[in-house]
N, C-alpha and C positions, 0 to 999 in steps of 0.2 A: 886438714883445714882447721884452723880457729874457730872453736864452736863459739867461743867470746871476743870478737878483734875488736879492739877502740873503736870508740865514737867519734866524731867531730862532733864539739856542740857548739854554739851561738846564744848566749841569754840576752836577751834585749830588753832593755829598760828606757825609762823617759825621766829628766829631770825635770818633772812637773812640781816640785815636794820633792822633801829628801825620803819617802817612805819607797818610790819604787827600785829607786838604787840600791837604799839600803839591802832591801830583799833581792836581787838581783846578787847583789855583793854575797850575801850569803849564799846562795848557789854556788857564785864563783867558789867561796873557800871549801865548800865539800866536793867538787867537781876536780879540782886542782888536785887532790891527793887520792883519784878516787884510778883503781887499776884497769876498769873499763872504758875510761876517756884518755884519747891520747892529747888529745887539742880542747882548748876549752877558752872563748873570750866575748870578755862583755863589753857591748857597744851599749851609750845612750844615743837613741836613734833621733835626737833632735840635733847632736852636732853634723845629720844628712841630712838636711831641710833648709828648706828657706830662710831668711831672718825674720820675716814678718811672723812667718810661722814656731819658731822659737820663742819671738818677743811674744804671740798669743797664748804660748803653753806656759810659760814659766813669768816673767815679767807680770802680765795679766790677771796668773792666777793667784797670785801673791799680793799683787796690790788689791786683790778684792780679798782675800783672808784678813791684811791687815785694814782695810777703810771703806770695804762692803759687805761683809761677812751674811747681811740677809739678801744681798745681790744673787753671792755666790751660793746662797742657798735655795732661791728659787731658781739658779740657772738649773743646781742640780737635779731639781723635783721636776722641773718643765722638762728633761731632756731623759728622763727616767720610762721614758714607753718603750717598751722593744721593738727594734727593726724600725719605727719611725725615721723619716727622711734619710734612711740608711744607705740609699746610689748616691745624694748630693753632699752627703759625709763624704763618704769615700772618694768621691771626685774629686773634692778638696784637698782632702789629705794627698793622692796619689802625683796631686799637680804639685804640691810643696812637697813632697819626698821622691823625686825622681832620684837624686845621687843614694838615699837608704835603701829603694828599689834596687838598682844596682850593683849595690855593696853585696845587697843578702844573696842574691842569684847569684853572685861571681863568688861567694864564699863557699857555698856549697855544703851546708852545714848535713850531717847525720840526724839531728836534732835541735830545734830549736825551742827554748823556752823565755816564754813572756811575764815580765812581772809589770805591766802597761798594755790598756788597753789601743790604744795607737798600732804599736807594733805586732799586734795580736790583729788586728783587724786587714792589716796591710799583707802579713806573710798567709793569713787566708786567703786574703785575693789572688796573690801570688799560684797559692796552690789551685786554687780554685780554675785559675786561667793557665794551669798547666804550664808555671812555668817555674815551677817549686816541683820537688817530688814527696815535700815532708809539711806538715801541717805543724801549727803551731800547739806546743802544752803551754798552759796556760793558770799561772799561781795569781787570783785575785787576790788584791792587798788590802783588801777592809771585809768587813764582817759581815755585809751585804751587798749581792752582788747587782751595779747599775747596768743600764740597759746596756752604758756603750759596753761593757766586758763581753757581749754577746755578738759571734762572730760563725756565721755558717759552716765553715770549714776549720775546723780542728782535729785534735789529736787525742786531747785530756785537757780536765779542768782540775786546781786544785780550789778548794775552801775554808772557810774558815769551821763555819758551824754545821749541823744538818739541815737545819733550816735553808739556811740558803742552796742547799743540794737537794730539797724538796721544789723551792721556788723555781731553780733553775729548771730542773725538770718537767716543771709544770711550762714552762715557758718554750719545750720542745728540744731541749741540751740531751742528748741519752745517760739517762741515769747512769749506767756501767759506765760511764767517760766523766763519772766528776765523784771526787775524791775529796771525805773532809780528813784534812792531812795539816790546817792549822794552816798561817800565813809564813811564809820562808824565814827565820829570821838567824842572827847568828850563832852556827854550833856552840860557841861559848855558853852559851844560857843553857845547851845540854849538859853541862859539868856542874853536876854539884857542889854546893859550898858553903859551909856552916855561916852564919851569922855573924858570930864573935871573928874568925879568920879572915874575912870579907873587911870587918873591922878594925882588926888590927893591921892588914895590908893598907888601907886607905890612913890610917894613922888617927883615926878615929875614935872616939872614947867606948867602950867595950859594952856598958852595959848600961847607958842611955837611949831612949826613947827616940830613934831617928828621922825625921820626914826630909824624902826626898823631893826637890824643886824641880821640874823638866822644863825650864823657858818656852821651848819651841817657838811656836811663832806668834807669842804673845807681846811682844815690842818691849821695846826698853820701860816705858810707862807702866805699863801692867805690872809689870814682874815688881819692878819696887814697889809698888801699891799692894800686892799679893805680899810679897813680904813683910813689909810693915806691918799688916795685919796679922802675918803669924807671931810678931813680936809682940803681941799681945798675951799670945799663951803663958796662963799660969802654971806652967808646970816646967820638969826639968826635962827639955829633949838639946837634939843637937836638929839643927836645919842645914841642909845640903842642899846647895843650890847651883845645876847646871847651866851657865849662862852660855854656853855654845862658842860659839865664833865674833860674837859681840863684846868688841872693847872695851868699849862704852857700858854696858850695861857689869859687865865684872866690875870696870873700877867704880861702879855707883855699888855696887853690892860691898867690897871692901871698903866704901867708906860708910856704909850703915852697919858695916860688922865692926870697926873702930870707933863708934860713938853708941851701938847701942846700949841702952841702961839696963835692960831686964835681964840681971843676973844667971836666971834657970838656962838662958838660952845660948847656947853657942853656933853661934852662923859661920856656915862653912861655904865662902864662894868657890865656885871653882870655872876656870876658861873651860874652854873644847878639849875633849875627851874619849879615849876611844873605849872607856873598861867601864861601860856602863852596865855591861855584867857583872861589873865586880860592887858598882854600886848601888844596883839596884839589889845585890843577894845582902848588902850591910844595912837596909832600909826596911823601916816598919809599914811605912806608907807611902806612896806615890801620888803628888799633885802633879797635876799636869793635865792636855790634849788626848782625847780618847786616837790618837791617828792609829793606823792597823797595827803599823812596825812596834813602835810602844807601845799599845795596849798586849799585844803579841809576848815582846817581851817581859813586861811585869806578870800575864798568866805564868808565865816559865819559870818565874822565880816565886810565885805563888804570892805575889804583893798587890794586897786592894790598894785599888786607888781612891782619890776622889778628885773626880770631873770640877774643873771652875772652865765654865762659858766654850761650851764646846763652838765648832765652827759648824751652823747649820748645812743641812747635809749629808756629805758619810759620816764626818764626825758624832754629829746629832744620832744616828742609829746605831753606831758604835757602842754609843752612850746606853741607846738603852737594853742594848740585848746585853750589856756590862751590868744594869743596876737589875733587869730582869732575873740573871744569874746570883747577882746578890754576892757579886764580886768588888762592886764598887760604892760608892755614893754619891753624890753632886751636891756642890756647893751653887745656888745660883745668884745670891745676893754677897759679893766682896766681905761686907761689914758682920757676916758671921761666920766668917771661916775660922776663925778663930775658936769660938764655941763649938762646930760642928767637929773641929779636929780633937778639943777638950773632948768632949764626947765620949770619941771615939777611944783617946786614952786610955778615957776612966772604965772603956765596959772591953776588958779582954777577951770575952764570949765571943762577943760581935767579930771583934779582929779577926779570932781564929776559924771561925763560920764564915769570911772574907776569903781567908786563907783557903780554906778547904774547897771554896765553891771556885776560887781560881784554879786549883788544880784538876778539879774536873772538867774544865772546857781548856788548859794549855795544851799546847804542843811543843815543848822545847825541842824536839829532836825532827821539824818540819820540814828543814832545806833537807837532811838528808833522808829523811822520807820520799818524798818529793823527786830530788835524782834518784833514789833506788826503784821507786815505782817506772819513773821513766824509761829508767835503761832496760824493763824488766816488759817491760809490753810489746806486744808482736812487731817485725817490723814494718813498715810504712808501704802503701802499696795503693795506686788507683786500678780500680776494678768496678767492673757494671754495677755489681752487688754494694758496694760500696757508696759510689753515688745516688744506686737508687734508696739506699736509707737516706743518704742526705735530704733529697727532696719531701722528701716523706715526714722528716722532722721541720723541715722547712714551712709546709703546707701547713702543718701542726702548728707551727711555732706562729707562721702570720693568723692562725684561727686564734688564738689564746690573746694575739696583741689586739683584734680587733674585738673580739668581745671586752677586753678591758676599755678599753675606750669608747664604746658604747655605753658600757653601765658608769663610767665616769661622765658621759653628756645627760645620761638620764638623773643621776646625782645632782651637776649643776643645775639641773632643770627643777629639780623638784625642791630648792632649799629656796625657803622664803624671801622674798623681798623685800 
């Protein structure tokens, strides 16, 4: 008999954001060449749902990043208890994913991994109601983990920091079942790549001072307002500026790169792009969105960043276990990013104490960490002994959410009027 026969796997992802694809996608590419998987394919689990329920994950969440950003920051601090109205979630969800319900039981996966917390909560229930044989692993995609990531029935957790595999624990997760193994992202950022190479591939000038631009999901306004202000910088760098999948926003960038006057600087627009590994290893510094995927990968390439106007939230904690590490900086006022990037220029201590503090918390080699751990853990199995930990963490896990929300009514109670 085959002491090692193939897997069947399943990674489920949600297009809520491009960060749990992205991670997802990286799974996919170490999975696909991997000798213990015979089958390996990723669904985004919102093309089996409702439309109303599509239009609320993705449409919703986007228009509040870009025109409610402190909405969508209390929605996430209000919905951050654990286990909180956790049956009338699940009802929801279960009633708008009946065809993704279906898809996963008729697929019949060996193993399923989650880079969303949706599909992590749905193929528990699955298991839960015995009608799964396999629990879900589970790769949270920011650097702290929210309550909805917290799902009874699992497999494995992956993480980003220890912190959060302290917190999780605390919250009734079993320690031995959560892994800080970095957020998934792509094998490329595992491959090493000198600087000046990186540079000369990109057709880039060799031995200028580089800041790289990550648009995201800053709007077309922001981003030339962002720029203009680095055209301010007296000194001699090259600005690189990834304007994504936005038309509109490139051709404003190519006509501020054909008019502007300050000599030292050469602005480099660029459309959508998939070798962001190649350009984040030719970069001095990263402006941009703390989101997990990127922030994930600039540690991998060992590049500080600096935060402008995170999105409150995960972004917001992102941010600070980034400036806590003393990997990054924030800019929070537009009209001195300019100054703050001089700054930075002029003091090359600081940069390479950047440097080094990113190295110490990256994971460039995390997707395939992450499937080798997986494939590498006992197989799947419901047994007494099994569920009775479950409940046992369960009972745990609802003692630990009600005393926190106790001492958070006794908090509001007590702060002056």
């Amino acid at each position: 008999m085959d002491e090692n026969p193939q897997r069947k796997m399943l990674i489920l992802s949600a297009s809520a954001g491009a960060g749990h694809v992205r991670a997802a996608e990286a799974l996919l590419k170490v999975c696909a060449s991997h000798p213990q998987i015979g089958e390996v394919q990723h669904w985004d689990m919102l093309k089996y749902t409702t439309k109303i329920f599509r239009h609320l994950y993705s449409q919703v969440y986007l228009d509040l990043i870009n025109h409610a950003p402190k909405m969508l920051g209390w929605i996430y601090d209000t919905m951050d208890t654990p286990w909180r109205n956790e049956k009338m979630r699940l009802a929801f969800e279960k009633f708008n994913a009946q065809p993704f319900l279906k898809a996963v039981t008729g697929f019949e996966p060996d193993i399923i991994m989650c880079t969303h917390f949706t599909p992590a909560a749905l193929v528990g229930w699955l298991h839960a109601a015995g009608k799964l044989t396999v629990k879900p692993a589970i790769a949270v995609t920011d650097f702290d983990c929210h309550a909805m990531w917290l799902t009874h029935s699992y497999l494995h957790y992956f993480v980003a920091l220890e912190e959060t595999r302290v917190h999780m624990s605390r919250l009734g997760i079993g320690v031995d079942s959560i892994t800080v193994s970095g957020i998934p992202i792509d094998p490329a950022f595992a491959a090493p790549l000198e600087k000046s190479v990186a540079r000369l591939k990109l057709h880039l000038q060799p031995d200028v001072f580089t800041i790289l631009v990550s648009a995201g999901g800053y709007g077309v306004g922001p981003v030339t307002d962002l720029i203009e202000e680095l055209l301010r910088i007296q000194r001699r760098v090259q600005l690189v500026v990834i304007a994504g999948r936005s038309i509109e926003l490139k051709d404003e960038l190519d006509e501020l790169a054909a008019h502007q006057r300050n000599g030292g600087i050469t602005l480099v627009p660029v459309g959508f792009t998939n070798e962001m590994a190649l350009y984040m290893a030719a970069a001095d510094v990263l402006i941009g969105k703390p989101g997990g995927l990127t922030t994930s990968e600039a540690l991998a390439r060992e590049l500080p960043m600096c935060i402008v106007n995170p999105i409150p939230g995960q972004e917001e904690r992102n941010s600070d276990h980034l400036l806590e590490q003393g990997a990054a900086i924030r800019c929070n006022n537009l009209p001195t990013l300019a100054w703050k990037l001089t700054q930075l220029f002029d003091n090359p201590e600081k940069l390479s104490a950047m440097r080094q503090a990113a190295r110490r918390i990256a994971h460039p080699s995390s997707a395939a960490d992450i499937i080798e751990h997986v494939l590498n853990l006992p197989p799947q199995r419901r047994d007494a002994a099994a569920d009775s930990g479950f409940l046992e963490r369960w009972k745990s896990a609802r003692a630990v959410a009600k005393a926190q929300r106790n001492r958070q009514k006794r908090l509001k109670k007590a702060r002056p009027r």
